[in-house]
C-alpha positions as CSV (number, residue, x, y, z in Angstrom):
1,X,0.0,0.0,0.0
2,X,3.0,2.2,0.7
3,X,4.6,2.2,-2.6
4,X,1.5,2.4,-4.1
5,X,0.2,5.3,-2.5
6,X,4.4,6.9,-3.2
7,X,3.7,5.4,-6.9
8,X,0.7,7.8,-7.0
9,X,2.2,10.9,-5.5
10,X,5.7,10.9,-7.7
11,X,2.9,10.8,-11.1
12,X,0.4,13.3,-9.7
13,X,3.5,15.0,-9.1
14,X,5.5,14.5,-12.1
15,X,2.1,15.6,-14.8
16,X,2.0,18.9,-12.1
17,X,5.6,20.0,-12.9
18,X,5.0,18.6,-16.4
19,X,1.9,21.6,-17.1
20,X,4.3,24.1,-15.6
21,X,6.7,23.4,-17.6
22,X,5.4,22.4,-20.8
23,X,7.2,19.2,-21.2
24,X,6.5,16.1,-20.9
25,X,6.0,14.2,-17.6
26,X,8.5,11.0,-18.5
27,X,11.5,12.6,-17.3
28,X,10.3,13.7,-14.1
29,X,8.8,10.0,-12.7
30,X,11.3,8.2,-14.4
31,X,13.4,8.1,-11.4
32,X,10.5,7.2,-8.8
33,X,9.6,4.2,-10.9
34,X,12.6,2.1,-9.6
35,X,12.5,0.5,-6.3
36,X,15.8,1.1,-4.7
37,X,17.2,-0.9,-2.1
38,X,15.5,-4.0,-2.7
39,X,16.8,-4.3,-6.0
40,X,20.1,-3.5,-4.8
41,X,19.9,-6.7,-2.4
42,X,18.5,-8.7,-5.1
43,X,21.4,-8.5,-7.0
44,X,24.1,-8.5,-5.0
45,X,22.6,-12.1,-3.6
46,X,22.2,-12.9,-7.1
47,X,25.8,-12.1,-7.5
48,X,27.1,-13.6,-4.5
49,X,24.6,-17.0,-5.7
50,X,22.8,-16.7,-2.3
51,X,19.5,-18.1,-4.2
52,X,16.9,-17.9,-0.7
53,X,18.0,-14.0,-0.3
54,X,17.8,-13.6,-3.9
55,X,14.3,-14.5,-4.4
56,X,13.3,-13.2,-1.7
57,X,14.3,-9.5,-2.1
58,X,13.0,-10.5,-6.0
59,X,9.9,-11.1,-4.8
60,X,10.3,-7.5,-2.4
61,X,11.5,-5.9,-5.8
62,X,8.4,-7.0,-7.9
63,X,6.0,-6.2,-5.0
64,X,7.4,-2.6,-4.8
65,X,7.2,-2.4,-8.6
66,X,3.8,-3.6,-9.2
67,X,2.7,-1.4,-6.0
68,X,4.4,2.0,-8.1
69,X,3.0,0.9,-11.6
70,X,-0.4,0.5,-10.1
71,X,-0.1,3.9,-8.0
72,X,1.2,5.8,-11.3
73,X,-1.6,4.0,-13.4
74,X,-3.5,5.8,-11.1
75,X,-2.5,9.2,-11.3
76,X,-2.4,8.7,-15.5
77,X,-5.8,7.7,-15.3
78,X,-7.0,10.6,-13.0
79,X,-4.7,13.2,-15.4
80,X,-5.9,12.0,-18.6
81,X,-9.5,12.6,-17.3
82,X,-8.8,15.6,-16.1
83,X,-7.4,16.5,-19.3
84,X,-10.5,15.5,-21.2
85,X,-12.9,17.1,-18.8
86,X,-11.5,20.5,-19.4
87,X,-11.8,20.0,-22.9
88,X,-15.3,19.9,-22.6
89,X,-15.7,22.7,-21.1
């Protein structure tokens, strides 16, 4: 629920700095959309062939990703019907 709420917040963020700028809200979420430490300790248990600690912090790492994705499809779904309600009027 945390990353997913976080997810949310870094897109509604990201499409508010977007209209102020006139650009294009990519480059501004980018960076939110990867989930830091956990994929850090997935690798370096992949690397060190620790396979327990490795799918475990993988399955940390897709948690936090899908909770993000879902958070930011979110925010893209509230923006884009914002977008098209002020359109119409």
């Amino acid at each position: 629920m945390a990353n997913l709420l976080a997810g949310f917040c870094a897109a509604l963020y990201a499409e508010m700095l977007a209209r102020c700028r006139n650009a294009s809200s990519t480059p501004f979420f980018i960076t939110a959309a990867i989930p830091g430490s956990t994929l850090y300790y997935c690798m370096n248990a992949v690397v060190s062939n620790d396979l327990p600690a490795a799918e475990h912090f993988g399955e940390q790492t897709f948690l936090a990703a899908l909770g993000i994705a879902g958070g930011m499809a979110i925010a893209w779904c509230l923006a884009d019907l914002s977008r098209k309600l002020r359109g119409r009027l």
